[in-house]
N, CA and C atoms as a LAMMPS dump frame, in Angstrom:
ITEM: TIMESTEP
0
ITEM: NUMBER OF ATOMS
213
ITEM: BOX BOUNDS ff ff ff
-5.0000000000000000e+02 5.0000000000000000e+02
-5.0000000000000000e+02 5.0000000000000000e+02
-5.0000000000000000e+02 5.0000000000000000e+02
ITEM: ATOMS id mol type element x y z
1 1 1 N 84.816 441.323 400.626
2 1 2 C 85.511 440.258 399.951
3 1 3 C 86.774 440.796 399.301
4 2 1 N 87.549 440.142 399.14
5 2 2 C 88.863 440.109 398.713
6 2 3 C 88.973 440.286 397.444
7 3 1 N 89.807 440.637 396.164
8 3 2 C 89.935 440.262 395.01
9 3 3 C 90.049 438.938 394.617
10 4 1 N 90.638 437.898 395.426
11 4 2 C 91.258 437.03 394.889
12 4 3 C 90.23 436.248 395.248
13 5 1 N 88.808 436.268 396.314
14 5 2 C 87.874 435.753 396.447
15 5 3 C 86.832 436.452 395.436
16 6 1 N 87.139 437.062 394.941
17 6 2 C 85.92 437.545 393.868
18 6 3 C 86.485 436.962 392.425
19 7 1 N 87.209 436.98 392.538
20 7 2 C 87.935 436.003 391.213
21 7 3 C 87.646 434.635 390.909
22 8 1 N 88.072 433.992 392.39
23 8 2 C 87.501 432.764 392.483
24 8 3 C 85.67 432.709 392.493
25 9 1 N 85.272 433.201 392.837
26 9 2 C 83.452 433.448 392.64
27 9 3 C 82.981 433.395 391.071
28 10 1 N 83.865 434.354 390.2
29 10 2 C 83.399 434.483 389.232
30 10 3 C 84.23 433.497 388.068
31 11 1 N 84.779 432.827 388.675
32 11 2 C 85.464 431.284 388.066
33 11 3 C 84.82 430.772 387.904
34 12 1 N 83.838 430.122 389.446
35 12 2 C 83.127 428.902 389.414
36 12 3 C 82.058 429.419 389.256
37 13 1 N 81.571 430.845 389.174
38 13 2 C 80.236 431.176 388.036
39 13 3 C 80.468 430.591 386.983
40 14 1 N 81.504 431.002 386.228
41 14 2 C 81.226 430.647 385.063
42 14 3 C 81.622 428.969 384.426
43 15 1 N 82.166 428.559 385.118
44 15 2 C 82.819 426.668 384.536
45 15 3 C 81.301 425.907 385.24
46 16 1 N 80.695 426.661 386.332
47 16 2 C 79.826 425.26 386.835
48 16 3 C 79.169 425.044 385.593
49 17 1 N 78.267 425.581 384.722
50 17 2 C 77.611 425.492 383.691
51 17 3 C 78.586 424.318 382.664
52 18 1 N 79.46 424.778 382.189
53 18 2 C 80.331 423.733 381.949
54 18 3 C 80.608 422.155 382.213
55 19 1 N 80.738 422.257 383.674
56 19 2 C 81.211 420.792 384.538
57 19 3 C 79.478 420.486 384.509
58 20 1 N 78.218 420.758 384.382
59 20 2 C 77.321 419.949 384.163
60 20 3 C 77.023 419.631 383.258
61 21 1 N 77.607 420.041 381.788
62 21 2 C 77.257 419.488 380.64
63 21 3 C 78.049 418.354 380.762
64 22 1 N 79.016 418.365 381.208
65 22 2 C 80.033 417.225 380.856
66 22 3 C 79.694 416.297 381.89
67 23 1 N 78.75 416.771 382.891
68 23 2 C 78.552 415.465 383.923
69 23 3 C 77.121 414.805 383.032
70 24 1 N 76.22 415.545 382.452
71 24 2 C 74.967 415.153 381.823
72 24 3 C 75.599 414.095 380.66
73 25 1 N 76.561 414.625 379.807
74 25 2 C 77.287 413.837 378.505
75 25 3 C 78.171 412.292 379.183
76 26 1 N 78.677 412.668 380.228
77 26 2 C 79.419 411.504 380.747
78 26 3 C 77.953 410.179 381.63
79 27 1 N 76.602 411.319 382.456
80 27 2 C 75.577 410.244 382.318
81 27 3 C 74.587 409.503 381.251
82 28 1 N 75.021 410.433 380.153
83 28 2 C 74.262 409.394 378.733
84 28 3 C 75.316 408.471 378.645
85 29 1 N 76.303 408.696 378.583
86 29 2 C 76.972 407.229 378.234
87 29 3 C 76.56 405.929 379.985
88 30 1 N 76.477 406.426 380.693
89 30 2 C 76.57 405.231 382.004
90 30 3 C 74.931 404.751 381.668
91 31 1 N 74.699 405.593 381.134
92 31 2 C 73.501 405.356 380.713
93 31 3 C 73.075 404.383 379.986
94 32 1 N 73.522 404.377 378.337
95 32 2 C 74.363 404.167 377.133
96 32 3 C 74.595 402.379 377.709
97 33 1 N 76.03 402.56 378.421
98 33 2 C 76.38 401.174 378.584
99 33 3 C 75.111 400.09 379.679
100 34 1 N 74.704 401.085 380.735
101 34 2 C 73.834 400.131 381.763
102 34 3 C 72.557 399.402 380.688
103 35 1 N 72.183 399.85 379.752
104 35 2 C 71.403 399.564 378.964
105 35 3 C 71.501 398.652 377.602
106 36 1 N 72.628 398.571 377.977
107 36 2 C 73.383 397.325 376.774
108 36 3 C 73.549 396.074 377.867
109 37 1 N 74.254 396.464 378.859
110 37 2 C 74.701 395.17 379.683
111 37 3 C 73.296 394.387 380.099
112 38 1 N 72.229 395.142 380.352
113 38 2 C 71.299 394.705 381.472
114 38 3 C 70.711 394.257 380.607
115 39 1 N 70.568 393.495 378.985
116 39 2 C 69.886 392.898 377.907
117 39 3 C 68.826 392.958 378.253
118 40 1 N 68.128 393.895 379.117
119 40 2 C 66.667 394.173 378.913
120 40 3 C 65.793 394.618 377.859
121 41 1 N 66.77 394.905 376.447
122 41 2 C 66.023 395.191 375.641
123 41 3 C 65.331 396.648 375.573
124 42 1 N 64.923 397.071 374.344
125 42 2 C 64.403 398.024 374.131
126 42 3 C 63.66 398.602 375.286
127 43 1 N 62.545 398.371 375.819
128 43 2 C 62.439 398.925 376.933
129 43 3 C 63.266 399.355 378.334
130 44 1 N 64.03 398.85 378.252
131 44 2 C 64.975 399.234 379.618
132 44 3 C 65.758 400.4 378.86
133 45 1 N 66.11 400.266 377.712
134 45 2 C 66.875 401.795 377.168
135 45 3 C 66.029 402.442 377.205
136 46 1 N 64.736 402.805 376.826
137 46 2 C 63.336 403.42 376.753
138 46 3 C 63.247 404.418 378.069
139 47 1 N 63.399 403.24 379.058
140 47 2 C 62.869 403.614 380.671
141 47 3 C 64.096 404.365 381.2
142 48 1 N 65.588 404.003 381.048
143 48 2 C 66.765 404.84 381.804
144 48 3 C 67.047 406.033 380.588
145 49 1 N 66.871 405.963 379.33
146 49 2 C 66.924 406.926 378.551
147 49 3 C 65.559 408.285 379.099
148 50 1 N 64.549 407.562 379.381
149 50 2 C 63.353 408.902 379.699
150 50 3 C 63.619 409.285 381.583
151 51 1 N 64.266 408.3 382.294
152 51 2 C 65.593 409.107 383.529
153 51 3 C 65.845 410.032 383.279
154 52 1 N 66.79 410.132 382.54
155 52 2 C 67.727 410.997 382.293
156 52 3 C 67.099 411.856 381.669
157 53 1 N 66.009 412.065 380.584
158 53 2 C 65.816 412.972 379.818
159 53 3 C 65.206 413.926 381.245
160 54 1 N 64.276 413.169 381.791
161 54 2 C 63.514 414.026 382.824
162 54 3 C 64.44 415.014 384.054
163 55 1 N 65.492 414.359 384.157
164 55 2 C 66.351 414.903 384.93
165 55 3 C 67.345 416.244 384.047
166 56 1 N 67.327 415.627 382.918
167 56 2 C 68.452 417.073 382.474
168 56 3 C 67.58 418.168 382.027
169 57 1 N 65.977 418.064 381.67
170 57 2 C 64.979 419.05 381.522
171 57 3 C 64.71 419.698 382.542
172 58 1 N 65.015 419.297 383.645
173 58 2 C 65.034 419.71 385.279
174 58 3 C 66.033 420.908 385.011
175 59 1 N 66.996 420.796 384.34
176 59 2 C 68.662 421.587 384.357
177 59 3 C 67.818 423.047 383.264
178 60 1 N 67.727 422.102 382.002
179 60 2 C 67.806 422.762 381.272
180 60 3 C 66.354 423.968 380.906
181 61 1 N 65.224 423.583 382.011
182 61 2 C 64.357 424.673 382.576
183 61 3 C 64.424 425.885 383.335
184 62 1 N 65.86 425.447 384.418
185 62 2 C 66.236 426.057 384.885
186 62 3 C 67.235 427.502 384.24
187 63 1 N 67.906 426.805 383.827
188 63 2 C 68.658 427.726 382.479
189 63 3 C 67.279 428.928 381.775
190 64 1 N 66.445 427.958 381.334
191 64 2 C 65.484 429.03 380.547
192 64 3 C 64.985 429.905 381.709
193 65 1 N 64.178 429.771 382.88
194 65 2 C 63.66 430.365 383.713
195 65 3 C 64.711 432.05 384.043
196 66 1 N 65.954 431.226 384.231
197 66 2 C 66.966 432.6 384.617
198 66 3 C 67.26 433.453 383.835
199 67 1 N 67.323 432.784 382.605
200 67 2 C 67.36 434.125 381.713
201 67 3 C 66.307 434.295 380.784
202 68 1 N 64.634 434.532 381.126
203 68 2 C 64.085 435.372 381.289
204 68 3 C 63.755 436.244 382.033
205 69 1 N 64.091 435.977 383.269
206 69 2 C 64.042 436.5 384.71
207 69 3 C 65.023 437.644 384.459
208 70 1 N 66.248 437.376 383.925
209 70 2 C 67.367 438.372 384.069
210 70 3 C 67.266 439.084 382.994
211 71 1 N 66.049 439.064 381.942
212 71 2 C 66.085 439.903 380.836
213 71 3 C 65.204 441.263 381.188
């Protein structure tokens, strides 16, 4: 590999972590609003709020797993 391909490698090592917080923060809000519009009431925020929780614990297991692994 190249320098300028190892540069770029260790770019998007390090921002992907980044660009998924901000994709997780930008899906609480679509979140946020689908749950106001759809006047389903407390339960429908309940049900797309525990979505999402289950999905970013997916992320954020992953995170823990690697760095015990790498310790």
């Amino acid at each position: 590999m190249t320098e300028s391909q190892e540069q770029l490698n260790e770019l998007i090592t390090q921002a992907t972590p980044f660009l998924i917080v901000g994709l997780i923060v930008f899906m609480v809000f679509v979140v946020f609003s689908l749950a106001r519009q759809s006047q389903g009431g407390k339960m429908a925020y309940l049900v797309l709020s525990l979505a999402l929780l289950l999905g970013t614990s997916g992320y954020v297991a992953k995170l823990v797993i690697e760095y015990f692994l790498s310790v």
